[in-house]
N, CA, C and O atoms as a GROMACS GRO file, in nm:
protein
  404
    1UNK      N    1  19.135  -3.506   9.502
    1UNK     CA    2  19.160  -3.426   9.383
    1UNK      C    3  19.080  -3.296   9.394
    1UNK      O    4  18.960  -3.292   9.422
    2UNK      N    5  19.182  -3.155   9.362
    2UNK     CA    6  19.072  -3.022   9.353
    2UNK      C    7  19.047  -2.984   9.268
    2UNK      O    8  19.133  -3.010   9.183
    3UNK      N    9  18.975  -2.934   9.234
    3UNK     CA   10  18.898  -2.911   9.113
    3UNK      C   11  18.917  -2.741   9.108
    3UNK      O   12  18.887  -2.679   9.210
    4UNK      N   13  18.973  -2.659   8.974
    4UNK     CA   14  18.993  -2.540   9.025
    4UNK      C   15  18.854  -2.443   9.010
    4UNK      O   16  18.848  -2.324   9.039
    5UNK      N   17  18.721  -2.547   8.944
    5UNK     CA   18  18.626  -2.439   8.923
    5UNK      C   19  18.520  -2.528   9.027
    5UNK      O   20  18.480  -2.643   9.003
    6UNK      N   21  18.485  -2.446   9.146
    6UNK     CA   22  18.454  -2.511   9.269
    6UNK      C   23  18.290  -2.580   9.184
    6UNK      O   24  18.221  -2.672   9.227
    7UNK      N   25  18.271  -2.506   9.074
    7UNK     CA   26  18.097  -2.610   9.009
    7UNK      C   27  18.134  -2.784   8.953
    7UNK      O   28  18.048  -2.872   8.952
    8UNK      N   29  18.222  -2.797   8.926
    8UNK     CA   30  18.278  -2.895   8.916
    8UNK      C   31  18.300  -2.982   9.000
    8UNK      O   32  18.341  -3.089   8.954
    9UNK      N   33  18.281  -2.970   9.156
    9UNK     CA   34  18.374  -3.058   9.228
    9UNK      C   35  18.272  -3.194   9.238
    9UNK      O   36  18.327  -3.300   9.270
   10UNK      N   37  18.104  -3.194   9.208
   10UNK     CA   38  18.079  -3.293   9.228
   10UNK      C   39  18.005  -3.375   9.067
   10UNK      O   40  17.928  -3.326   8.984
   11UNK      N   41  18.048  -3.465   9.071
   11UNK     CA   42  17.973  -3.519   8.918
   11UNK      C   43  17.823  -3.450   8.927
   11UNK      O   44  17.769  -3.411   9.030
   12UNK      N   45  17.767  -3.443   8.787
   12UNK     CA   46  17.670  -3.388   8.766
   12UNK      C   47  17.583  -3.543   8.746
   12UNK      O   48  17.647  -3.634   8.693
   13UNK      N   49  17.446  -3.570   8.787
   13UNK     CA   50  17.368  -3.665   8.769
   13UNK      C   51  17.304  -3.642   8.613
   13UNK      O   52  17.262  -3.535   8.569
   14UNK      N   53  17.308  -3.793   8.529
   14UNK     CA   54  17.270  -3.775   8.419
   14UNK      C   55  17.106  -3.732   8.386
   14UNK      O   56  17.080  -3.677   8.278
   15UNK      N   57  17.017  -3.757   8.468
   15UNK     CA   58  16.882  -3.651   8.464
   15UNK      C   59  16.956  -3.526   8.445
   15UNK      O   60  16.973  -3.483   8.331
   16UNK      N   61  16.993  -3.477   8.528
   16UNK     CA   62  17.016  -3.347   8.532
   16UNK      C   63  17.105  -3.280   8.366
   16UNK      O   64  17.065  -3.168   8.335
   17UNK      N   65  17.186  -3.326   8.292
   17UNK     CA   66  17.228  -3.297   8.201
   17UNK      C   67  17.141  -3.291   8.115
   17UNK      O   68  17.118  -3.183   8.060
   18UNK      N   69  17.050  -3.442   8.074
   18UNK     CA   70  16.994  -3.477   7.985
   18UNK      C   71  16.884  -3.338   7.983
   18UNK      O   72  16.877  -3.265   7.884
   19UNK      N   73  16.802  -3.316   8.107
   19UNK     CA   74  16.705  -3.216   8.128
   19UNK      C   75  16.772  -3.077   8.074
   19UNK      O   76  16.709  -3.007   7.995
   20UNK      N   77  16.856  -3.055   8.103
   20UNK     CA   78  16.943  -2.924   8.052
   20UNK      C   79  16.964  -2.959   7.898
   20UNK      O   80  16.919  -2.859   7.842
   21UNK      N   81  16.993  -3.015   7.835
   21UNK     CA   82  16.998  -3.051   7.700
   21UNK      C   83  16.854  -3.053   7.677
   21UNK      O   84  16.821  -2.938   7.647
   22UNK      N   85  16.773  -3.114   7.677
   22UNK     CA   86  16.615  -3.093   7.611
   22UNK      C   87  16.590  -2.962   7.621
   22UNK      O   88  16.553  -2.903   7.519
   23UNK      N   89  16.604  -2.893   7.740
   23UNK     CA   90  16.568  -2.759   7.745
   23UNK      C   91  16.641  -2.684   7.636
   23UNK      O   92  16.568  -2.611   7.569
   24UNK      N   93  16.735  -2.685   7.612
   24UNK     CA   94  16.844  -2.607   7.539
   24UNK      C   95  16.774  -2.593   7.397
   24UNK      O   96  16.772  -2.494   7.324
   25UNK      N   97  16.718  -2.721   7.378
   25UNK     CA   98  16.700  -2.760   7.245
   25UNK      C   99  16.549  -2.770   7.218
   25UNK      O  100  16.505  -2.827   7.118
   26UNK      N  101  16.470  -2.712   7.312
   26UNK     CA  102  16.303  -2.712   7.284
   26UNK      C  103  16.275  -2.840   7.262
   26UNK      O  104  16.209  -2.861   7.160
   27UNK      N  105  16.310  -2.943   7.336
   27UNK     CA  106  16.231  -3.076   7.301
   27UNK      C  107  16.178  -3.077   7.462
   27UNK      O  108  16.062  -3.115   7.478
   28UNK      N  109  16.238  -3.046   7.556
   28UNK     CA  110  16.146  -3.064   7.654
   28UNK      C  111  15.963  -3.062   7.646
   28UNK      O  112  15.875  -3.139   7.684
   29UNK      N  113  15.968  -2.917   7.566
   29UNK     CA  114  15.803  -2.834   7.556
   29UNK      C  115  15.737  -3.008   7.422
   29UNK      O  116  15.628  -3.062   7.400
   30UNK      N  117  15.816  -3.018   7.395
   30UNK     CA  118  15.799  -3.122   7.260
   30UNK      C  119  15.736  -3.297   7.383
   30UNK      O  120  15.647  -3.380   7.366
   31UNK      N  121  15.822  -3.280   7.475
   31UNK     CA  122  15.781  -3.431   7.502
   31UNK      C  123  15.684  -3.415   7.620
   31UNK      O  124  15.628  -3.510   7.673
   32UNK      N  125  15.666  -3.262   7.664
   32UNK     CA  126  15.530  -3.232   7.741
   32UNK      C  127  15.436  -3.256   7.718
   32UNK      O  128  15.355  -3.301   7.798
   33UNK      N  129  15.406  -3.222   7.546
   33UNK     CA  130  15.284  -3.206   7.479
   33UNK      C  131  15.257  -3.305   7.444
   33UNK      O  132  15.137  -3.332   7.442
   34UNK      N  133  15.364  -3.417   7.396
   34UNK     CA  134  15.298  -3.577   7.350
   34UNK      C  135  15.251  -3.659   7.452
   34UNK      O  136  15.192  -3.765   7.430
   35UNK      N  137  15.283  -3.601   7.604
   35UNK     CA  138  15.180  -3.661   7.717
   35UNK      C  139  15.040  -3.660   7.671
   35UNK      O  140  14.971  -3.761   7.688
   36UNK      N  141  15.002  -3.580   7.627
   36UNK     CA  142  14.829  -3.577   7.571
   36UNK      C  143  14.825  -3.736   7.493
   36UNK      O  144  14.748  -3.826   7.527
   37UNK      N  145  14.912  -3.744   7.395
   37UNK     CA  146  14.881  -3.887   7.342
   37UNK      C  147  14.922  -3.966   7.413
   37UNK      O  148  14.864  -4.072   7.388
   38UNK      N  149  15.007  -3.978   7.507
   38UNK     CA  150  15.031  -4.122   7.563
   38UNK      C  151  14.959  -4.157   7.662
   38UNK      O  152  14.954  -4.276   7.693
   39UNK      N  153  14.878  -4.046   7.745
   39UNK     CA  154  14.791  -4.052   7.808
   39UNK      C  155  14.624  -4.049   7.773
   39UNK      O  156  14.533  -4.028   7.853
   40UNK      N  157  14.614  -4.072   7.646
   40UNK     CA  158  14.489  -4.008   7.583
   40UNK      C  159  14.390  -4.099   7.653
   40UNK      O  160  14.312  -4.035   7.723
   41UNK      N  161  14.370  -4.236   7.653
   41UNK     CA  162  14.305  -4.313   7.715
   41UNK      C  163  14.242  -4.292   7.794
   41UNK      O  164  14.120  -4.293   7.780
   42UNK      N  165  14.318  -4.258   7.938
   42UNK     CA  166  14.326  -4.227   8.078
   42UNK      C  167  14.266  -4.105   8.087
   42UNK      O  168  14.203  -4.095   8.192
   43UNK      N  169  14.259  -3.978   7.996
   43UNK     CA  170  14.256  -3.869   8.025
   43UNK      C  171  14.091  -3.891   7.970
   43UNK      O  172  14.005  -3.885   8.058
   44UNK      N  173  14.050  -3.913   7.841
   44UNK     CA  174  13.900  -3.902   7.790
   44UNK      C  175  13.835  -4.034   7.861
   44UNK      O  176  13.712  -4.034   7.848
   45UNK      N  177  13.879  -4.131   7.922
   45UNK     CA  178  13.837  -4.206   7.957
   45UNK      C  179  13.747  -4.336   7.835
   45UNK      O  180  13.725  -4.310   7.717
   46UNK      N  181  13.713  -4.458   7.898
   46UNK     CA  182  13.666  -4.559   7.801
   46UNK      C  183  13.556  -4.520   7.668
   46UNK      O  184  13.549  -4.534   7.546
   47UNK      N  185  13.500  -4.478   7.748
   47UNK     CA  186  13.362  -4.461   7.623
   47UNK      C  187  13.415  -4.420   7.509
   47UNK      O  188  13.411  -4.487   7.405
   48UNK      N  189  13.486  -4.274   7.525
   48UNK     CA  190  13.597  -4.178   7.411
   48UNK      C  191  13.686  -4.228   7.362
   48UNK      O  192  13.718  -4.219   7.243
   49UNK      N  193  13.756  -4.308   7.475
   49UNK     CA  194  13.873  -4.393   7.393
   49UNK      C  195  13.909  -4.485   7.328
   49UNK      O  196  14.014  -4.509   7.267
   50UNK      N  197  13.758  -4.571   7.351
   50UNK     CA  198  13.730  -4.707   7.219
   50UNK      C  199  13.700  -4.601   7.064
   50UNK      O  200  13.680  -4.660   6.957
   51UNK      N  201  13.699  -4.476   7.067
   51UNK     CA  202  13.625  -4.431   6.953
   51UNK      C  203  13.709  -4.371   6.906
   51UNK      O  204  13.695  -4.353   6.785
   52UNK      N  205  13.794  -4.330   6.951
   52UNK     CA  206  13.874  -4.277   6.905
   52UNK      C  207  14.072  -4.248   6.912
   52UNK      O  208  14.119  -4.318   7.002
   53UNK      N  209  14.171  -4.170   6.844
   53UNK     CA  210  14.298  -4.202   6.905
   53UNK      C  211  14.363  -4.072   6.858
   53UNK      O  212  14.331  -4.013   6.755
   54UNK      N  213  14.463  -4.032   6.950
   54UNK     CA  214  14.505  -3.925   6.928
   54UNK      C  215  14.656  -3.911   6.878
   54UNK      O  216  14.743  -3.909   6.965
   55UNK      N  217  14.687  -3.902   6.768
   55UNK     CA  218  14.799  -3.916   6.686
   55UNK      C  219  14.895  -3.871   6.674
   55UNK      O  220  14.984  -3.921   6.605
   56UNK      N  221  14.907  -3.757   6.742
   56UNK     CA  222  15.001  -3.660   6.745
   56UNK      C  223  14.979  -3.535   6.800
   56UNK      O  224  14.858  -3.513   6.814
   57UNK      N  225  15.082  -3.408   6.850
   57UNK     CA  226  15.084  -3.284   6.867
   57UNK      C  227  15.173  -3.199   6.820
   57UNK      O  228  15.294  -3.207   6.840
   58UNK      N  229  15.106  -3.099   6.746
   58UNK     CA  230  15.197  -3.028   6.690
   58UNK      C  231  15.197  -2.855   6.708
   58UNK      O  232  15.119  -2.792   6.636
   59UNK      N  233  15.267  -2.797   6.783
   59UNK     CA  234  15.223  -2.635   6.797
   59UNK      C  235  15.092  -2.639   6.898
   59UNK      O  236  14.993  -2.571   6.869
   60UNK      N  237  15.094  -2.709   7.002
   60UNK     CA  238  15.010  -2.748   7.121
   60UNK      C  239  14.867  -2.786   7.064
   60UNK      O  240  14.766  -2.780   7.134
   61UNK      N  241  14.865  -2.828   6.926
   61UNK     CA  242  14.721  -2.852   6.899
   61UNK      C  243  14.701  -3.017   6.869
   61UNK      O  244  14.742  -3.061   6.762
   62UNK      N  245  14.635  -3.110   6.968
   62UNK     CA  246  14.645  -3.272   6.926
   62UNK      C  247  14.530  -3.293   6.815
   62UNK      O  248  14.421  -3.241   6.794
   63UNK      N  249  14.587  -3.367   6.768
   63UNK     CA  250  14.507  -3.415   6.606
   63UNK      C  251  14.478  -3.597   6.689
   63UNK      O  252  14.564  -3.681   6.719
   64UNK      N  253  14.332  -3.605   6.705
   64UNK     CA  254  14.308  -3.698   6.744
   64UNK      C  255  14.184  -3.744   6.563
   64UNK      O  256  14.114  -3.677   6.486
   65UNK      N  257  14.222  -3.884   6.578
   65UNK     CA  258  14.146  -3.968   6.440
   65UNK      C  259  14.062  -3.995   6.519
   65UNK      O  260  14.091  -4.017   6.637
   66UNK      N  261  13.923  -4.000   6.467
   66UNK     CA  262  13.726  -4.033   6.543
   66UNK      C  263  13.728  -4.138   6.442
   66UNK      O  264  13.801  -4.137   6.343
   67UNK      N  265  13.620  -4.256   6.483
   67UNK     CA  266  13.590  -4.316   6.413
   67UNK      C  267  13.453  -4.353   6.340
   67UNK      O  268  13.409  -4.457   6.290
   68UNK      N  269  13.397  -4.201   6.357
   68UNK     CA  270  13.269  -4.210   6.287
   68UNK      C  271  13.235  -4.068   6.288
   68UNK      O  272  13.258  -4.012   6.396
   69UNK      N  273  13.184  -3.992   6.189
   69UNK     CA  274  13.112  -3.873   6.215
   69UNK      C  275  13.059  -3.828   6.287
   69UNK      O  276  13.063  -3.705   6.278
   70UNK      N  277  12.956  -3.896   6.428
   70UNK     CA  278  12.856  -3.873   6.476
   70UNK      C  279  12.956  -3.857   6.616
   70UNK      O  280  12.915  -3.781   6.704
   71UNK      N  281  13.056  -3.912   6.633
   71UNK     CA  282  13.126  -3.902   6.713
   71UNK      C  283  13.213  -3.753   6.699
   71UNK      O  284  13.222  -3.673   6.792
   72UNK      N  285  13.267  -3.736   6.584
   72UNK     CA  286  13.356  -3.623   6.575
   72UNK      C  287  13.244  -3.489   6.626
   72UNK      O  288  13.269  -3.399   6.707
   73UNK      N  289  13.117  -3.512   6.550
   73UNK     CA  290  13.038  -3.390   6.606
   73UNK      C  291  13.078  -3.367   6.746
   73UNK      O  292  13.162  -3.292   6.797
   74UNK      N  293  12.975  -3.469   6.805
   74UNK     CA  294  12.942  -3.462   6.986
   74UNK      C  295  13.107  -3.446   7.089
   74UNK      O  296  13.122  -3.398   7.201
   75UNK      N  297  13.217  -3.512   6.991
   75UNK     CA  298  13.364  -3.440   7.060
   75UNK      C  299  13.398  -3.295   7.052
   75UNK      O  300  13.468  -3.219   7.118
   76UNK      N  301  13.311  -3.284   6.928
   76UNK     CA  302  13.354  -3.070   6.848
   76UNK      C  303  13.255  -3.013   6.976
   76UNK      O  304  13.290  -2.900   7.010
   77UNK      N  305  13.173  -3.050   7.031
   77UNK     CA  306  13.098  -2.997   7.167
   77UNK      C  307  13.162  -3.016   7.294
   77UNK      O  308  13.149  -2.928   7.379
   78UNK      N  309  13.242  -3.140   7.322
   78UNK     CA  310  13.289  -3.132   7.444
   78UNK      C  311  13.394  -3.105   7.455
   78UNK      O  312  13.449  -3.113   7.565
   79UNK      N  313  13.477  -3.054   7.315
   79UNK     CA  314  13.650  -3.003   7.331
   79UNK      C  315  13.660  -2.937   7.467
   79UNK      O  316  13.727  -2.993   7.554
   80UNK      N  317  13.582  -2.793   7.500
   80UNK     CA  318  13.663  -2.688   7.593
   80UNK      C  319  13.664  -2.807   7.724
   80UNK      O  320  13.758  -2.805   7.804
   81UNK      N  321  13.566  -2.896   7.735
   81UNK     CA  322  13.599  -3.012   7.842
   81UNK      C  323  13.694  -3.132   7.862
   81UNK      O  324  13.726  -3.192   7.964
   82UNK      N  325  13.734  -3.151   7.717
   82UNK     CA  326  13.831  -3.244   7.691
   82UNK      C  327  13.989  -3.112   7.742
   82UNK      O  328  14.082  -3.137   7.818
   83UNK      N  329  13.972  -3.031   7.695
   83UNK     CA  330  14.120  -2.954   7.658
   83UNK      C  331  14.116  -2.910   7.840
   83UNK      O  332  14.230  -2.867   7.856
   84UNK      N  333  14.065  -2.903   7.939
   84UNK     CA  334  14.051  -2.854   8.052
   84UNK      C  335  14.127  -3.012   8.109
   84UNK      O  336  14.239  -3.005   8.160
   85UNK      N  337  14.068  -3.129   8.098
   85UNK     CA  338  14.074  -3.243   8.146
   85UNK      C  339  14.261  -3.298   8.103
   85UNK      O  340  14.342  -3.366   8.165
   86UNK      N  341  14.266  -3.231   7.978
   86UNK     CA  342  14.404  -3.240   7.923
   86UNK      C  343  14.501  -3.161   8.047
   86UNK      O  344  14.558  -3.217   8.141
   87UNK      N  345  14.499  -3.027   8.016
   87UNK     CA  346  14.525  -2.975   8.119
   87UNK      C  347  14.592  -3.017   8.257
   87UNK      O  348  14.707  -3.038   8.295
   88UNK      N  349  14.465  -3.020   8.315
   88UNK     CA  350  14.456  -3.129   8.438
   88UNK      C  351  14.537  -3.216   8.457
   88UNK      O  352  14.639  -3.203   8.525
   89UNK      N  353  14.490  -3.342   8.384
   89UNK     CA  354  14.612  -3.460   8.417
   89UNK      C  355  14.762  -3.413   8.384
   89UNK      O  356  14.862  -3.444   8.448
   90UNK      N  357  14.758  -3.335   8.274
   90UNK     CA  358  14.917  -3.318   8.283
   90UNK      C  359  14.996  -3.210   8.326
   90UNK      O  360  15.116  -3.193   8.308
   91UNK      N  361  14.892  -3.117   8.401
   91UNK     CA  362  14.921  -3.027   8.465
   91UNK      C  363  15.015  -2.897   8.378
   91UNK      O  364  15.132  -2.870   8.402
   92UNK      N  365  14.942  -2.840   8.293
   92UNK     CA  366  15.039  -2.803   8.201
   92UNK      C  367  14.915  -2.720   8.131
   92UNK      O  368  14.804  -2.772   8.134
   93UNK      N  369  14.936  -2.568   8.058
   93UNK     CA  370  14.871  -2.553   7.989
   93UNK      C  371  14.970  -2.516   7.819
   93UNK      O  372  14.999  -2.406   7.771
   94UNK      N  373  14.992  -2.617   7.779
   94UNK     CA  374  15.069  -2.618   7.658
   94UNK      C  375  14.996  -2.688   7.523
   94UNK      O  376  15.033  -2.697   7.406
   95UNK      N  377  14.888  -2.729   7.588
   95UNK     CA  378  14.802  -2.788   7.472
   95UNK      C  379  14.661  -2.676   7.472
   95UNK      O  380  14.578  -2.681   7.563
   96UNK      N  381  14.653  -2.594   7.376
   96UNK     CA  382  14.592  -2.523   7.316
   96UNK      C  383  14.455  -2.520   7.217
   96UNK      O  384  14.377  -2.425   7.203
   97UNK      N  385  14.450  -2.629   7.166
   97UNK     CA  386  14.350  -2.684   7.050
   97UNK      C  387  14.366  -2.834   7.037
   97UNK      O  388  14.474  -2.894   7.045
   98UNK      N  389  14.242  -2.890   7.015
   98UNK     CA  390  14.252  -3.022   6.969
   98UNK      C  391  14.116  -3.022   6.800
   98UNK      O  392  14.008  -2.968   6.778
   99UNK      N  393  14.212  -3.118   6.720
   99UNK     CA  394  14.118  -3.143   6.623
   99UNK      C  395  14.109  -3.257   6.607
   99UNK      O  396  14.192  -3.344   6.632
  100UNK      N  397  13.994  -3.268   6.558
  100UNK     CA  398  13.894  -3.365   6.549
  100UNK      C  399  13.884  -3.418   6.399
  100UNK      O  400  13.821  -3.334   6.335
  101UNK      N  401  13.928  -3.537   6.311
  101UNK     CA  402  13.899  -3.575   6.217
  101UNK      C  403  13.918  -3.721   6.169
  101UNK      O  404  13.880  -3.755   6.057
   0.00000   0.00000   0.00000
């Protein structure tokens, strides 16, 4: 069978659509940035991550919940190290700010 528009002649793989659709529609940049939470664990590592959890991202800034004051301080000091480490693992600079509350 010929196909008269030669982009057509071979099926398109469904990654490939689906990826073109997120893009289209700004959810790609959307499911970049919730890597920070699904990775939050892994990325602050144990000590940080029994203490705390990161809930969401919104406008590249993650809103992580602390579970004690004394903790939220000493995290408000190591953000530019946390947000570098973010970075890093997900190779991406789309996360911008993190808050702490």
């Amino acid at each position: 069978m010929r196909y008269k528009d030669e982009k057509y002649k071979y099926p398109e793989k469904i990654g490939d659509i689906l990826t073109k659709a997120m893009k289209g529609k700004g959810w790609n940049t959307t499911l970049s940035e919730n890597q920070a939470c699904v990775y939050w664990d892994e990325i602050v590592g144990k000590e940080i991550a029994k203490r705390t959890q990161a809930l969401k991202v919104e406008n590249g800034v993650v809103f992580v919940k602390v579970n004690s004051n004394i903790w939220k301080q000493e995290l408000h000091y190591m953000k530019p190290i946390i947000l570098e480490k973010i970075r890093n693992f997900l190779n991406n600079t789309l996360i911008t700010d993190i808050k702490f509350f």
